[in-house]
N, C-alpha and C positions, 0 to 999 in steps of 0.2 A: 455706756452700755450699748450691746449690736445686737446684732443677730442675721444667721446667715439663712438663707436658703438656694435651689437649685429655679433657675428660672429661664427665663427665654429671652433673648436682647434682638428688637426689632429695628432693621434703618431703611429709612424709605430717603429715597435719592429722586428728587424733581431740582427745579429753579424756580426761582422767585417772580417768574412770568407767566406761570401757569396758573389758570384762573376759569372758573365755573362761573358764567353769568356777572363777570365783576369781580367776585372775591377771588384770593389768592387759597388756590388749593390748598399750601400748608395749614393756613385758618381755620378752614374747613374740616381738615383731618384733626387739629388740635380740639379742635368744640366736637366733634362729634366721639375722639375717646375721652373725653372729660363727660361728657354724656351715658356714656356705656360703663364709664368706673372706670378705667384704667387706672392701674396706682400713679402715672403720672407720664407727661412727655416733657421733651426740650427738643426746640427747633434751633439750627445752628446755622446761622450765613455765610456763605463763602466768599473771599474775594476774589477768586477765582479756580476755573475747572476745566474742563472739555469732557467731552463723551462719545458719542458713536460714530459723528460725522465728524469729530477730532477739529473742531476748531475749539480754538482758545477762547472763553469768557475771562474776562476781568472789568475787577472795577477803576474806573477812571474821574482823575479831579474831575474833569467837564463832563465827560459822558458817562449818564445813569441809566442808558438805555438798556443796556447789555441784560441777558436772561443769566442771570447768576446763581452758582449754586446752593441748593438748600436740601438739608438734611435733617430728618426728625427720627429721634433716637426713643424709644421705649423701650421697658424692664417688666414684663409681668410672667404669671401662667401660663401653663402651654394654652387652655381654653381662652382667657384673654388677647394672647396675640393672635389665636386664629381670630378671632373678634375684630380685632386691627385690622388684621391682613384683608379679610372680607372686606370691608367696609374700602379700606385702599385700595386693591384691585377695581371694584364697583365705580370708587368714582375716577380712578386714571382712564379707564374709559369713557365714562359719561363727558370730561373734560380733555381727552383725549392727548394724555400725558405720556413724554414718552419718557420717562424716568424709570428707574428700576427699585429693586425689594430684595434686602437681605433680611436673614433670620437665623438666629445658630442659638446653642445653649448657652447659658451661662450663669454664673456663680457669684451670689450679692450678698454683699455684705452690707446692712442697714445699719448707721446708728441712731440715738434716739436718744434726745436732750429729756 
């Protein structure tokens, strides 16, 4: 059994070095829409990416130093992802991230054991 609806698909683009007082921003982001309801997220690790200043992250057998990339994917309401969005804006500043935020419509199909 499914069921569809029209919805909104959120991606928030940081790395896995960005970090508020210790914690690692994604964390942070994932507990705080599990906190507001969100129907749900998944954070996804990169092995590698680059971005503004185009150098090359990857991951290496011996070196785990590298800022790699991370992306956290949500599906809600439009009033839900503004929800998101707020709260992501709010703290890539407070932790001074320079990752960026898409957001577009989109079309879900649920199904249900």
């Amino acid at each position: 059994m499914y069921e569809e609806k029209d919805a909104y698909l959120l991606r928030i683009f940081l790395t896995d070095k960005d970090k508020l007082k210790g914690k690692p921003v994604y964390q942070i982001l994932l507990e705080s829409f599990k906190d507001k309801g969100l129907q749900g997220a998944t954070v996804f690790h990169g092995i590698a990416g680059f971005g503004k200043k185009r150098i090359i992250h990857a991951a290496g057998i011996l070196d785990t130093s590298d800022a790699l990339p991370v992306v956290i994917e949500l599906c809600d309401d439009f009033d839900k992802i503004q929800t998101a969005l707020s709260i992501t804006k709010d703290l890539f500043e407070k932790a001074k991230v320079g990752g960026f935020i898409t957001y577009e419509k989109a079309h879900v199909i649920f199904f249900k054991n």
